[in-house]
N, C-alpha and C positions, 0 to 999 in steps of 0.2 A: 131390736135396735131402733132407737127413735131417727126419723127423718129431720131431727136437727141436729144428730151428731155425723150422720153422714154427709150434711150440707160443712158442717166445721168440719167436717175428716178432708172434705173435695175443698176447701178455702184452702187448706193448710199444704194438702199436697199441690194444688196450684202455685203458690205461694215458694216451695220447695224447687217444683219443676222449673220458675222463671229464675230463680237464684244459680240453679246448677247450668243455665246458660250462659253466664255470664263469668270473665275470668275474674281470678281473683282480686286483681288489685280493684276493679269497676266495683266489687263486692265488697270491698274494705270503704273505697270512696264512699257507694249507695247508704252505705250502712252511717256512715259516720255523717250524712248528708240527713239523713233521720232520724241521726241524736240531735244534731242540733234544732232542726225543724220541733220536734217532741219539747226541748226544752225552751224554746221559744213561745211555742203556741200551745200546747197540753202536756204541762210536766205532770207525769201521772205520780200519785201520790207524795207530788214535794210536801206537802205536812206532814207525814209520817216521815219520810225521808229525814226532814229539816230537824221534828224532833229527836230521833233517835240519835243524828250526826249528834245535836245536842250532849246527849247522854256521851255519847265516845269523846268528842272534845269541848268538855264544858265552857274553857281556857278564850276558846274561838270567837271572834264576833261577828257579827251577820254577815258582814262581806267575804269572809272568809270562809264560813262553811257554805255561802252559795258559790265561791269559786270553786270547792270540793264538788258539790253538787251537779256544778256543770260537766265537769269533770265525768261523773259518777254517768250522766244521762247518754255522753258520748260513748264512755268505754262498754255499756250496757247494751247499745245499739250495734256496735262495732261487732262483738260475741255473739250475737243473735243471729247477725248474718251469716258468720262462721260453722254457725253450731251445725246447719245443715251440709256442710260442704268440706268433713274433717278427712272423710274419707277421698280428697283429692289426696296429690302426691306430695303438694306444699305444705299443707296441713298437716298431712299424717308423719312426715317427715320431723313436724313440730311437735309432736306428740313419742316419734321412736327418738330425738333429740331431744327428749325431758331432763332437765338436772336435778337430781336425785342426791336427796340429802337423810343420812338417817336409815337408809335401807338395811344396814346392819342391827340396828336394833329390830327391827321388823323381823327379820332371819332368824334373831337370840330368841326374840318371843313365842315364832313360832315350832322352834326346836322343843320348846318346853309340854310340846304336845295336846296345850287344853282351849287352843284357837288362838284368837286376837281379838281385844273388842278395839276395834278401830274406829277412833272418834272422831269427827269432822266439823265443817261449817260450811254454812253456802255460801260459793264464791261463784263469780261469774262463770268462769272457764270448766264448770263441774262436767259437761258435757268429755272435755277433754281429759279431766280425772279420769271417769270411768274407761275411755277406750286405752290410757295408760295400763291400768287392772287386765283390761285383757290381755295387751298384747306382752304385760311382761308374764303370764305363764305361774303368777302368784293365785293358790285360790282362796275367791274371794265371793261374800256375797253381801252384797246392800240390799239393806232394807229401804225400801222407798214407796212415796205416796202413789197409789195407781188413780189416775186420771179417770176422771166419769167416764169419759169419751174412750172407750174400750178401742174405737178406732186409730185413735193417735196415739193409745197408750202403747197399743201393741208394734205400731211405727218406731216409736222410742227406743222398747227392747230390743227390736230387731234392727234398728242402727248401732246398738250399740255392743252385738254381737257378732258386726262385722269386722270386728278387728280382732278374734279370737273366743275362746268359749270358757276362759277364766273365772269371769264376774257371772253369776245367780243372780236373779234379782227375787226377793223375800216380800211379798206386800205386809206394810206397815199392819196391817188388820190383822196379820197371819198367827200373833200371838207369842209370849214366850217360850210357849214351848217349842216354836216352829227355829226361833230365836239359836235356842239351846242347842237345838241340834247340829246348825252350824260351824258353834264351838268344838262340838261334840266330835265332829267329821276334822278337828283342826284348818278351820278355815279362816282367812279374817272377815269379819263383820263389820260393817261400814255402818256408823251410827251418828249423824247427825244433831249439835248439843244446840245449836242457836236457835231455838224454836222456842214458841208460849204454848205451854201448856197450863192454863191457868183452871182447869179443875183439877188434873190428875198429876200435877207435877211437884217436883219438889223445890224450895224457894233457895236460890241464889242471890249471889252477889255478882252481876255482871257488869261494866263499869261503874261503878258503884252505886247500882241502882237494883233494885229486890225485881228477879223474873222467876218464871213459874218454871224450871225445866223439867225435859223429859228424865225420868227415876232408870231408864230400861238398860242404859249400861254400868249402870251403879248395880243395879239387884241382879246381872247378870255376872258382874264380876266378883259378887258377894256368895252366889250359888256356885261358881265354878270356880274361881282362881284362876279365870284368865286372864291375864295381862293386859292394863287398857294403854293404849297409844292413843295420840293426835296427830292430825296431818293436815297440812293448808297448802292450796295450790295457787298459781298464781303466776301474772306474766313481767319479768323483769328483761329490760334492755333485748324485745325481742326473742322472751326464750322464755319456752314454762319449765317453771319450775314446783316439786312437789319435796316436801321438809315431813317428815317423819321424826317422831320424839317422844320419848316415856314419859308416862302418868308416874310417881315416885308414892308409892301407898305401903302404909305399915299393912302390917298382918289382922284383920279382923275374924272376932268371934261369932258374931251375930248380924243377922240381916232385921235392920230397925233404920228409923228413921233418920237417924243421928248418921249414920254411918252411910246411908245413900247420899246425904246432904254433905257431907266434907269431901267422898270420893267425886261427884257431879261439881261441885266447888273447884275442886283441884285440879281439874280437868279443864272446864273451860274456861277457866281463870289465863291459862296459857295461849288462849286467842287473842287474847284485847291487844296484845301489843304488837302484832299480825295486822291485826284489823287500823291499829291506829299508823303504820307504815302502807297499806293497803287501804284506805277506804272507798275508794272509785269502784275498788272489786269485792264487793264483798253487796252480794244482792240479798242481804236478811236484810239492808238497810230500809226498804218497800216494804220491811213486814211489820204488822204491830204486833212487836214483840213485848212493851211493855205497859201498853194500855191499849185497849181496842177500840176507844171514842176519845173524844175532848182533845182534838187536835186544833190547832187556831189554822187560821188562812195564814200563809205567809207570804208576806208583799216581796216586789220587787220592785226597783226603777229602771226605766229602760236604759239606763247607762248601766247596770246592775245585771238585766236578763244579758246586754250583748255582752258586755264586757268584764263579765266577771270572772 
């Protein structure tokens, strides 16, 4: 283990230890005291931000999507602070108080005995997603990216099987077959569609612009028949909420390419209008998802940065 990931392990639990001193409300204030400071002075990837808002609402003009934006830098910072501190009693309460929409189809699907490919998107609050998966007693396993830094990765997992031992977590690396077996065991499988995979992916239509996405719940629904669902979480009026809802897929003969590209289609076609009621929360916004260079500077006026 390199002596630079244990200096980032000892930042991060620092960083961890001064937050859980502090009550909550101080921690909602601190936090939201650093969205704006961040989008004042170093809004980190407003070009990528700025163009992808772009892409979701064409319609918008400059002043508009940097009000979204501001917006975006606040609610990002707010969640950040949170994320360390779910396992307070305020928190978790927010979390066993989830409003839950859809969990009956979840039930039907998983009665059918051949798992869930359960489809997803990154949203700010994913922290709180996952300790929902534990504590309701559904089994579950996400596949997710393991962090270089073995030391925070392993921090992650074991926060987030403090609220129960529901959710597995599967590293993205582990391969379809690792995949399969989960279905296999009738488990659901948390799979993430907002992402650029621009060697290995297959080409969509996401607002209406061509992304590379990942093929791995398309050819896992094509090898098994198991049922793919969507789900977006997300904080309305003070309360998260988490929406479950079917994929609608005719009956396929063959695993080609044709047939991963309309099921991946059909799938995440059903976020954008999520995302376009949600944009503040939805952190794929920081990703370049549909170009990895040729982003312009994008200006502001200071009547623009304060009060937009």
């Amino acid at each position: 283990m390199s002596l630079k990931h244990r200096f980032e392990y000892g930042i991060l639990r620092s960083i961890i230890f001064f937050i859980n001193l502090l009550p909550v409300p101080v921690i909602i204030w601190f936090s939201g005291l650093l969205g704006k400071l961040a989008w004042l002075v170093f809004p980190f990837r407003l070009d990528v931000a700025y163009k992808n808002l772009s892409n979701v609402f064409p319609q918008k003009d400059h002043s508009q999507k940097l009000s979204i934006l501001r917006r975006t830098y606040l609610q990002f910072a707010k969640t950040f602070g949170l994320i360390f501190i779910l396992h307070r009693k305020k928190l978790l309460e927010l979390v066993k108080n989830t409003e839950i929409t859809g969990l009956e189809k979840v039930e039907a699907a998983l009665k059918e005995g051949k798992g869930v490919i359960l489809t997803t998107y990154h949203g700010c609050w994913f922290e709180a997603y996952f300790a929902w998966f534990n504590l309701s007693g559904l089994p579950t396993s996400l596949i997710y990216q393991k962090q270089s830094n073995i030391l925070s990765d392993a921090y992650f997992v074991r926060q987030r099987n403090k609220y129960g031992n529901s959710l597995e977590h599967v590293n993205s690396w582990s391969g379809m077959k690792e995949f399969q077996d989960a279905l296999d065991r009738n488990r659901l499988l948390i799979i993430s569609l907002d992402q650029s995979y621009s060697h290995r992916g297959t080409e969509v239509q996401f607002f209406n612009t061509p992304l590379k996405c990942a093929k791995g719940s398309a050819v896992l629904h094509l090898r098994t028949g198991a049922p793919v669902l969507t789900s977006v979480y997300y904080m309305k009026d003070d309360k998260l909420h988490i929406d479950f809802d079917t994929v609608d897929l005719p009956a396929y003969d063959e695993i080609n390419d044709e047939n991963i590209q309309e099921i991946t289609q059909k799938s995440i076609c059903k976020y954008e209008s999520h995302i376009r009621e949600y944009p503040e929360q939805w952190f794929s916004l920081f990703h370049r998802l549909w170009s990895k260079k040729g982003y312009s500077k994008v200006s502001r006026s200071l009547k623009e940065a304060f009060f937009s």
